[in-house]
N, C-alpha and C positions, 0 to 999 in steps of 0.2 A: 399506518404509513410505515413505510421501511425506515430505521434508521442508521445512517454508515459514519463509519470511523475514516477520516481522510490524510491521509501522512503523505506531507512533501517533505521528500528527502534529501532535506537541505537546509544550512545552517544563516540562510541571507535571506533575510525578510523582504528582498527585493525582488525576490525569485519569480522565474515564469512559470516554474512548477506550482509554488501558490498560486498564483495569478489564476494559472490551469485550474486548481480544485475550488478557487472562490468562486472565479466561472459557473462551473457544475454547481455547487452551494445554492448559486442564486438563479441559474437556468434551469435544475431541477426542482425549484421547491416545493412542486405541488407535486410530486413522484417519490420523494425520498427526504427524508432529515438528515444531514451531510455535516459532524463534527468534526470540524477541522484540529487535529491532533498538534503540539509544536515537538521536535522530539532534538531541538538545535542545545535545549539546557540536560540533554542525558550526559551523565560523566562517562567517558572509553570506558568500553568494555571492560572488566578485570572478575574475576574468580570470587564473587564472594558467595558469604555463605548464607542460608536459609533466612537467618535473623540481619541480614546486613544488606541486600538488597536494594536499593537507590527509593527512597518513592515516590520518586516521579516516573519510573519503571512499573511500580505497583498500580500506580492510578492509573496511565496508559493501558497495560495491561488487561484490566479491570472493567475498561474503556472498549475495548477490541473485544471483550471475552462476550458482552454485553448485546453489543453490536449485530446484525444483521450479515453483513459486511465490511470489507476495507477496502479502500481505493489508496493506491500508490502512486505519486504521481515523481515519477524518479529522474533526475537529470543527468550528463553522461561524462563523465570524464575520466580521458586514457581508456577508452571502450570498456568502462566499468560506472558501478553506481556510486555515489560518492561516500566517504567513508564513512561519515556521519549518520548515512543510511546502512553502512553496512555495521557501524556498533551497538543500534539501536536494536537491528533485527537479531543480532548476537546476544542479547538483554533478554528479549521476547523468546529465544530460544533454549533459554538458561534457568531452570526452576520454573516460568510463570508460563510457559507454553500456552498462551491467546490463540494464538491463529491456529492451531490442531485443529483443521477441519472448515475452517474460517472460509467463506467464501471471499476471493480477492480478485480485484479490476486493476490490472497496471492501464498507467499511463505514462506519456512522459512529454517534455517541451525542451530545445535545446536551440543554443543560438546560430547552429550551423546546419546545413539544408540537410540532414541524412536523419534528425530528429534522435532518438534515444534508443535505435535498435538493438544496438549490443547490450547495451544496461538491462534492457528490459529482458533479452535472453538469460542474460546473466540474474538477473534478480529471479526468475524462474524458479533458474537451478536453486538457489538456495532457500523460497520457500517451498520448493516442492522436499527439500533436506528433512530425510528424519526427526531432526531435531524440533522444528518448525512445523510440517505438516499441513501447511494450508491448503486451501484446494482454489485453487488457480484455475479461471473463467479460457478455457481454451480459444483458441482462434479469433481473438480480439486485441491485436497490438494497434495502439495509435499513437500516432505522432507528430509533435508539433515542430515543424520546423521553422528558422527564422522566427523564432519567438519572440524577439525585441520586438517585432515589426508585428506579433501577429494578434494582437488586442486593441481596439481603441478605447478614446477615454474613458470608457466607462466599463471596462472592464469585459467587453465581448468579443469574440473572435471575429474575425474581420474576413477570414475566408469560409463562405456558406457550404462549400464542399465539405469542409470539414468539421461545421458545424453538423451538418446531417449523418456523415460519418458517428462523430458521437453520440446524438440523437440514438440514432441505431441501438450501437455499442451498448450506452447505460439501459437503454430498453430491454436488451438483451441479460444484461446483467439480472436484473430484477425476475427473471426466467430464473436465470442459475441458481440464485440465493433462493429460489420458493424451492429449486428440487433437489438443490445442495440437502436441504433440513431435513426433505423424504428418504435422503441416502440414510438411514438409519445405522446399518452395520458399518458403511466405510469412515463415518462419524464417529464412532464406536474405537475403529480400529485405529485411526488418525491420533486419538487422542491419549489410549492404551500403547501408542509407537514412543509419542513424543514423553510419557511418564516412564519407561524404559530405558531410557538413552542414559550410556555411563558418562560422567564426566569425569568420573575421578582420572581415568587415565592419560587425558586430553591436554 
């Protein structure tokens, strides 16, 4: 059985974006092993060095590196992802490069009808960054709009369009990750990118 690494990126344990990957958790569980990552206690970004490293960055890390997969399930604010998410992936980018090559599913849930389109372009751009290197599931953006509203008690989504929409989606993913791993040279070269990158100058 597959098993994936899930980060909502987001610091409020109330979030829809959980909500979104607990969903999957328990709606996929005969398809995939779905760990849910928390990445709300990483400290802001800062420059350290080889021996200084955070470790709860290491264990995450470690965690991703492991992994099959990542699912992101990112929420949107000021048409960006939230920062919380963007110091984590700044972390993951920094000495411990996980996702070089990483098969990754964005998702995202937002409380206003347009759902998390820009966050999730924008998250794109920066795991497709040098530094990062992941290999991003093409032509699969989804999005939950009206998220307050779009779960009942128990935690399932309440529009079936959009349940089958992700049906899909993860279906598909599980395609990507088996032929992500046969890319043998782009694997190769993802990884050999992300061990090159200077920081000293940065």
């Amino acid at each position: 059985m597959l098993h994936y690494v899930g980060i909502a990126g987001t610091n409020i344990q109330r979030s829809t974006n959980l909500k979104l990957l607990q969903y999957m958790k328990k709606h996929y569980s005969e398809e995939a092993v779905i760990e849910i990552v928390d990445i709300s206690n990483l400290p802001v970004f800062y420059k350290a060095s080889q021996d200084h490293i955070p470790e709860a960055v290491n264990v995450i890390s470690e965690k991703i590196r492991k992994a099959d997969g990542v699912i992101i399930a990112t929420p949107e604010y000021d048409h960006a992802i939230p920062a919380v998410l963007s110091s984590a992936l700044a972390w993951f980018s920094y000495r411990t490069h996980p996702f070089a090559g990483k098969p990754v599913m964005i998702v995202g849930a937002s409380y206003g009808s347009l759902g998390t389109s820009r966050a999730q372009a924008q998250l794109r751009q920066i795991l497709d960054s040098p530094e990062l290197k992941a290999s991003i599931m093409p032509s699969s953006e989804f999005l939950v709009g009206h998220s307050l509203e779009a779960f009942d008690d128990s935690g399932n989504l309440k529009n079936l369009r959009l349940g089958v929409q992700l049906n899909g989606l993860f279906s598909d993913f599980s395609v990507f990750v088996k032929l992500t791993k046969q890319m043998i040279h782009s694997q190769k070269q993802a990884k050999e990118q992300t061990k090159n990158v200077n920081w000293q100058g940065n």
